[in-house]
N, C-alpha and C positions, 0 to 999 in steps of 0.2 A: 680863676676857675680851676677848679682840679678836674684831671681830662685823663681819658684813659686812649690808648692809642693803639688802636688794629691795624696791619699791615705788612706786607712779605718782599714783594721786592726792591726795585732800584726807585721805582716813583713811589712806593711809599716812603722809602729811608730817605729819600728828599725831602717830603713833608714835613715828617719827625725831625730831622735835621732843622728847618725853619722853626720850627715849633722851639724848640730846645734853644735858640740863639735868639728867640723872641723872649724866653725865659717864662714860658709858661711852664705850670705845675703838670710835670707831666708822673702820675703816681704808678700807672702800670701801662706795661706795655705787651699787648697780645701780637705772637708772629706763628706760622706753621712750623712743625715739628722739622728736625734738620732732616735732609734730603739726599740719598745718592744724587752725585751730578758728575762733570767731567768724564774723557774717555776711562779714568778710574774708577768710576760709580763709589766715589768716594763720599761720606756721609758730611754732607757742608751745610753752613748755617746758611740764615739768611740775610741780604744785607739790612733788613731790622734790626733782625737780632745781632748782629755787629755793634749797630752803630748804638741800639742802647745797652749793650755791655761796656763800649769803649765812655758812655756817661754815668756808668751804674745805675739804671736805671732798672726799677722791678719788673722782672721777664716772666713771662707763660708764655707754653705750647702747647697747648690742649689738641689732642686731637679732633674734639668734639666741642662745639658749644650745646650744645645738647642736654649734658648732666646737672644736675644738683647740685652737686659739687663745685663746678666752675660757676654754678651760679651766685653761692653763697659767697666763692672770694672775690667775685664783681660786685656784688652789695658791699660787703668791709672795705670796698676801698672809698666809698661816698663820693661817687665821682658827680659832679654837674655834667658832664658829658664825655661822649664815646666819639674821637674821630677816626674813622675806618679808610682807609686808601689800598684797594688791591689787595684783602687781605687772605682771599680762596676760602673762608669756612662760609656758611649762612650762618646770618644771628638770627637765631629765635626771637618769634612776637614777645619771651620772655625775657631775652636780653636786653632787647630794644627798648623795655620800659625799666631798665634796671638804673641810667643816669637821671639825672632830675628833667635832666634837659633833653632828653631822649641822644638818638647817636644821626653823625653828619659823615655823609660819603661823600670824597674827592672820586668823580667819575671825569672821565676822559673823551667825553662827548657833549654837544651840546643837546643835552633831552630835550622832547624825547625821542630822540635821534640817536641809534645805536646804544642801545638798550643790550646791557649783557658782557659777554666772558671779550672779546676780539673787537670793540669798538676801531680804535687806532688803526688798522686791518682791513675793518670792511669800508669803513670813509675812504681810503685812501684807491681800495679797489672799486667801488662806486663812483669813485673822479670825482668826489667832494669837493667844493672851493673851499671850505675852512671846516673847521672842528673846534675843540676848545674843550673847557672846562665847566661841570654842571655841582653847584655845590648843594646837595640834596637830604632833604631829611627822608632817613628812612623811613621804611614801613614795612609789611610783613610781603611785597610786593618784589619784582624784580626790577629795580631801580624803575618803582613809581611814582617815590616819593613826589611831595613838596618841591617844587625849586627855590633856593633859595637867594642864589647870586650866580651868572655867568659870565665867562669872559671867554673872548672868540681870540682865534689865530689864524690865517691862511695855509693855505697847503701849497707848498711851493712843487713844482711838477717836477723837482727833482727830489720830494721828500722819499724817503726807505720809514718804515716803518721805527728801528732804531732814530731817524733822527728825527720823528715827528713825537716819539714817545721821550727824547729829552727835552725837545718844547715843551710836552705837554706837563711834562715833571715839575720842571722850574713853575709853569705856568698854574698846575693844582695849588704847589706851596705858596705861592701868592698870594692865590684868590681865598686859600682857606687862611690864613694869616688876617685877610679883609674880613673874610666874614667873622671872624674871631671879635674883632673892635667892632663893628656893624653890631654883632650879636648882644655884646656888652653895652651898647650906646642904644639896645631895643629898638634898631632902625635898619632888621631884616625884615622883608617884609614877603611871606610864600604867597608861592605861584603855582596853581596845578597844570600839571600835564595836559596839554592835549592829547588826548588817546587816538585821535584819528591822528595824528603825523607823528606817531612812534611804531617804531620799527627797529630789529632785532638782531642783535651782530653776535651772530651763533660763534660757538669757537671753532676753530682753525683744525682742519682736516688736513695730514699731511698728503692723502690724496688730492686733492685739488688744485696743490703748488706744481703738477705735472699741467706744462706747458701744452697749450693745443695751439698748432700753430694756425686753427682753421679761422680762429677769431681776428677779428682786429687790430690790426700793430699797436697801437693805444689803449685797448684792455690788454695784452701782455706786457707790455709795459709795463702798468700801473698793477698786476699779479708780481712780477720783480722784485717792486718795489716794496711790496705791502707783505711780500713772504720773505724780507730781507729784513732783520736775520736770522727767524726760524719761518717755517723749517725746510728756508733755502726753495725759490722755483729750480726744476729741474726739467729735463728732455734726455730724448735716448740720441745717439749716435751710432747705426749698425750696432743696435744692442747696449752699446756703454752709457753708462750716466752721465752726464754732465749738469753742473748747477750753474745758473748762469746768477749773477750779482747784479749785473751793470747792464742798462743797454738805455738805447737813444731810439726815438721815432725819426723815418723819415718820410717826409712826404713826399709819394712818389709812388706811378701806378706797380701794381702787383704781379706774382706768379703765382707758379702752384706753391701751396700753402706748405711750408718744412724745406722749400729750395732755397739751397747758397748760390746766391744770385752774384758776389762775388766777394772777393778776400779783399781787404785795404789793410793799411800799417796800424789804425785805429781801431779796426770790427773787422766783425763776420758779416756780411751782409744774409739776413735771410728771409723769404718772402712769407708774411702773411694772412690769413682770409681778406685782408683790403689791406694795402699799404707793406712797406720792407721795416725792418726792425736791424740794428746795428747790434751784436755781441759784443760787450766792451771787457767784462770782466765773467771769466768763467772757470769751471774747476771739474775736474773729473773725481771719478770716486777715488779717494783715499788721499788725493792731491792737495795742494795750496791753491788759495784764487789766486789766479795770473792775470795779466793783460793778455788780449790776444795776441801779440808777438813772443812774447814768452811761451803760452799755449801752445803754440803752431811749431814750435821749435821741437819737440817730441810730440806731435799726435797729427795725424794726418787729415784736413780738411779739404776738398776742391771746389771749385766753383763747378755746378750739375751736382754735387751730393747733397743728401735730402738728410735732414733730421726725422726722425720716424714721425709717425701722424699715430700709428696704431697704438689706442692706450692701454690695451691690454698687457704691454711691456714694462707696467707700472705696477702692476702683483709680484716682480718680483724683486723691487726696488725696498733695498731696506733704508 
């Protein structure tokens, strides 16, 4: 089949990647336009568009799927189908009917279950047991389609966001790899949506990674984890920022909510809305992440000091 491939970051270039060592016809390849990124705001490709310049493979960056233009050299390429992975444009009800075969999204949720921009994010902050992979045909919908093939993963209670999004990487390139031969052997067989158990994993507010320590020690936690590695949980200390990386639940009754209940060689201990939370891994502004023995070695913490509760020390957090 000749296939044309949409996609922008590290889970896409994995797919493409399988794709490519599968030895499928891959004739064009769609990524976002190159990007300021780094403390340089230095204009950087993507790793798409890396990995098929490093195979020669035919690139666009459209800014828009939108035009005429982009449409006509998606028709010249006679694709049987569009596989799309992460790729940030919307395709047009025009697009979508542009392959013979219409086009198939690698989503990162089991639909229709985190529907949208932050899937990986909000499972993990919901205390999902597993997540997985939805292999879907589009439609002019926000990931309504058709389902086509899934496959599940657990969520281990010490995933980060980073290492649930390399599961789930490996795990898209797989499953779309199957449904590839499934598709050719005409022994895919869709499945719609329930629309009563779909629900919507809006994207990621860097307001929200501000720790409240009123909640739960197991929903901060799982905020840690799920804003690890952008864009970092954070908390105030008498005004300073600190991001914290790392932390463990313990259980074990409470205090007031934002107390360093006490210092150990391992964590900060500190109390909150039910239960204590351990600091394993934290960073002040402008720092490196330390352990807490490192930490503590230039910044002064005691056991009676309170992390701020007041979130309005978050307006001035850049």
């Amino acid at each position: 089949m000749r296939i044309i491939f949409a996609g922008t970051p590290v889970f896409a270039a994995t797919a493409l990647d399988a794709l490519i060592k599968e030895n499928h016809d891959i004739v064009l390849v769609l990524t976002q336009p190159d990007r300021p990124a780094g403390r340089g705001m230095k204009m950087t490709a993507s790793a798409v568009k890396l990995l098929a310049q490093t195979h020669n493979l035919r690139l666009l960056q459209p800014q828009s799927l939108k035009n005429q233009v982009i449409h006509a050299q998606l028709h010249e390429m006679d694709a049987d189908l569009m596989i799309v992975a992460a790729y940030g444009l919307i395709l047009p009800e025009a697009v979508l009917k542009i392959p013979r075969l219409g086009c198939l999204n690698i989503h990162a949720s089991l639909l229709p279950r985190w529907r949208g921009a932050a899937p990986i994010q909000r499972a993990i902050l919901a205390g999902d047991q597993e997540t997985g992979i939805t292999i879907m045909q589009m439609d002019a919908g926000l990931d309504t389609g058709v389902m086509l093939l899934k496959e599940s993963i657990v969520i281990s209670c010490d995933d980060t966001t980073q290492t649930l999004h390399d599961k789930l990487s490996q795990l898209g390139a797989q499953t779309m790899i199957q449904a590839l031969t499934l598709l050719q052997q005409n022994r895919l067989t869709p499945v719609s949506q329930d629309e009563a158990l779909a629900c919507y994993a809006d994207k990621i507010n860097k307001n929200e990674a501000l720790i409240d320590w009123r909640k739960p020690a197991e929903q901060i936690d799982r905020a840690i984890r799920a804003y690890n590695p952008a864009p970092g949980a954070y908390t105030f200390f008498q005004g300073q920022a600190i991001k914290v990386w790392q932390t463990s639940v313990i259980a074990h009754d409470s205090d007031q909510p934002g107390k360093v209940t006490a210092i150990e060689h391992n964590g900060i201990i500190v109390a909150c809305g039910t239960g204590l939370i351990r600091l394993e891994i934290i960073q002040k502004s402008g720092g490196k992440r330390l352990s807490v023995t490192e930490f503590l070695t230039g910044f002064e913490i005691h056991p009676g000091d309170y992390f701020d509760i007041d979130t309005t020390a978050a307006d001035n957090h850049g």
